[in-house]
Residue, then its C-alpha position, 0 to 999 in steps of 0.5 A: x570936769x566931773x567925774x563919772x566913775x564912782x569906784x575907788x581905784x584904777x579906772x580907764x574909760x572908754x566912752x560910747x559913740x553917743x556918749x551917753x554912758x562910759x565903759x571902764x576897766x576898774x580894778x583896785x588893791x584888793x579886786x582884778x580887772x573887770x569891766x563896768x559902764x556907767x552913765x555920762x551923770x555918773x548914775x546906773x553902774x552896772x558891772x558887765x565882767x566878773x572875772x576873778x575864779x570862785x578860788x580868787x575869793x577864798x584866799x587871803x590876800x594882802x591889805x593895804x593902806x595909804x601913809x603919808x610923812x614927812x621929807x627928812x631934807x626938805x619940805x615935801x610930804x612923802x607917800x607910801x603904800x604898804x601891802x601887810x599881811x590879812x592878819x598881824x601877829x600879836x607881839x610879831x615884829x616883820x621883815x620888809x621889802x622896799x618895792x619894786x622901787x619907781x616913781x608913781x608906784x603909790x597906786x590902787x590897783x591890780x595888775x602884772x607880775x609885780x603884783x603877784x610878786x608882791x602879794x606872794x611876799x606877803x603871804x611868806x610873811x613880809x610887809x611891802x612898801x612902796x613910795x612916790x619919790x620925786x619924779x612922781x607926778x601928781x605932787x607939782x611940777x618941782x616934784x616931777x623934776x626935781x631929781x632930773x640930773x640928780x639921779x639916786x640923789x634926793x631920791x634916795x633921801x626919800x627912800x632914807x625918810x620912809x626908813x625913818x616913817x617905818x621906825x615908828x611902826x611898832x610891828x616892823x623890825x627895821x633891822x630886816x629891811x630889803x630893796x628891790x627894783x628893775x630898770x630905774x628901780x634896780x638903779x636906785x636899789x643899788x645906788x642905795x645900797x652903795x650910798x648908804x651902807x647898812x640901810x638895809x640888810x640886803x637888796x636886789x637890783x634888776x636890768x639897772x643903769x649904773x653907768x650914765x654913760x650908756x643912758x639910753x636917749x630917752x634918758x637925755x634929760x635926766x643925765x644931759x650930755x657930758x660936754x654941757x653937764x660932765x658932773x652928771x657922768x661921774x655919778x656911775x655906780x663904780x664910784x661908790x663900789x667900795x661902800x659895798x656892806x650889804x648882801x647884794x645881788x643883781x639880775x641882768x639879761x644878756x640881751x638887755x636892748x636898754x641897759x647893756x649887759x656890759x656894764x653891770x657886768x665891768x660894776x661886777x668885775x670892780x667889785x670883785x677886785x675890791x673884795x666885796x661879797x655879792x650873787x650875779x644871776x643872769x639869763x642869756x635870752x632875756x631882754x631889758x623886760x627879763x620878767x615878760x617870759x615866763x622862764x625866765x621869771x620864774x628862775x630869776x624872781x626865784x633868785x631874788x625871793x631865795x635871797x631875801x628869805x636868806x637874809x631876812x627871813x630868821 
């Protein structure tokens, strides 16, 4: 193998018919998707698109950077991708938002809403991180499986050992932190906030699985089957409600064809009967990917930035 592509980045590659040269969609943490060819020698780049508006270039978007520490529990050498501010206030100490949470997030590219997302928090002021837990590829075999049938286990661990990265970071108040994610990433954002109180200040969980039982079949091989593997089912977010300190809210759409809606609602409802203080913002038309229509985005990403600017923010 060699490599043809010259641009750091994300590039997916489209050979021609010849295979002489190679078309590639190219996009990295601070350029949109755009389309460039190049030879099969990897010589003669051309760019073929320029699609960002003249606007694009004029605003200030975030920088990031690549960190790499160590695992608090084991052996494995964590990374991260951070999105700060252009320019950094001298003397400033900033909130920071874990997310969105998921496995192979420590990537140079741009895309989606997330993004946007994303690069909207950081001009609010945030500092956003993201982390290759295990379940990551890219990192060995071990790696990749390890947190198979050990969902928000060593996971959460390595979420735990970016907390203590950042504690060495004289411009973040790890005092204000958040977590957020949707589907695994809502699993392991309250999962996180249930067991391990006072972690972070607050967090939102998204479309999250919380009870193994309504794993979906795909998910088979994270959570077994009770009959071989019944110490997995017992793993359900209802277990740690209790542990509650934190300012939680979760987001769910009623048609969630992946994680029923029921069961985040009966976590709601035990909730409650223990005391505990949280917000529920829900959709009735949205799916499992409850940010794909634009309404509902808007409202329910708005919940989510309004909570974090109320516990956060000074």
């Amino acid at each position: 193998p060699r490599r043809v592509t010259p641009l750091s980045g994300n590039n997916e590659g489209y050979p021609s018919p010849d295979a002489s040269r190679v078309a590639f969609v190219h996009s990295n943490d601070a350029q949109p998707a755009d389309i460039y060819t190049v030879s099969s020698k990897g010589t003669n780049l051309q760019r073929v698109t320029d699609s960002p508006l003249e606007a694009f270039g004029e605003q200030e978007w975030a920088r990031s950077r690549y960190v790499g520490f160590p695992s608090h529990i084991d052996d494995y050498r964590l990374h991260a991708r951070i999105l700060e501010p252009p320019t950094l206030e001298p003397g400033k100490q900033y909130p920071v938002l874990f997310g969105p949470m998921y496995s192979n997030t420590v990537r140079n590219r741009w895309g989606g809403i997330y993004n946007r997302v994303q690069q909207l928090l950081v001009q609010k002021g945030y500092i956003v991180i993201q982390v290759d837990m295990r379940g990551s590829t890219g990192y060995g075999k071990d790696f990749r499986e390890e947190f198979l049938v050990d969902f928000a286990g060593d996971d959460i661990e390595d979420i735990v050992s970016a907390v203590e990265y950042l504690k060495t970071v004289p411009y973040i108040d790890t005092e204000r932190l958040g977590i957020w994610g949707s589907s695994y990433g809502g699993t392991l954002s309250i999962y996180t906030l249930l067991k391990k109180p006072g972690l972070f200040r607050a967090g939102v969980a998204a479309a999250a699985a919380v009870d193994p039982h309504f794993f979906g079949t795909d998910d088979v091989a994270i959570v077994r089957q009770p009959d071989t593997h019944p110490e997995v089912f017992l793993n359900t977010a209802a277990r740690y409600a209790a542990n509650l300190e934190d300012h939680l809210l979760i987001i769910h759409g009623m048609q969630d064809q992946v994680v029923p809606f029921k069961t985040t609602a009966a976590l709601a409802d035990l909730l409650i009967k223990e005391g505990k203080d949280f917000d529920f913002a829900f959709a009735p038309g949205a799916t499992h990917s409850w940010s794909r229509e634009a309404h509902y985005s808007r409202y329910l990403f708005g919940k989510m930035i309004a909570h974090f600017d109320r516990y956060l923010m000074p």
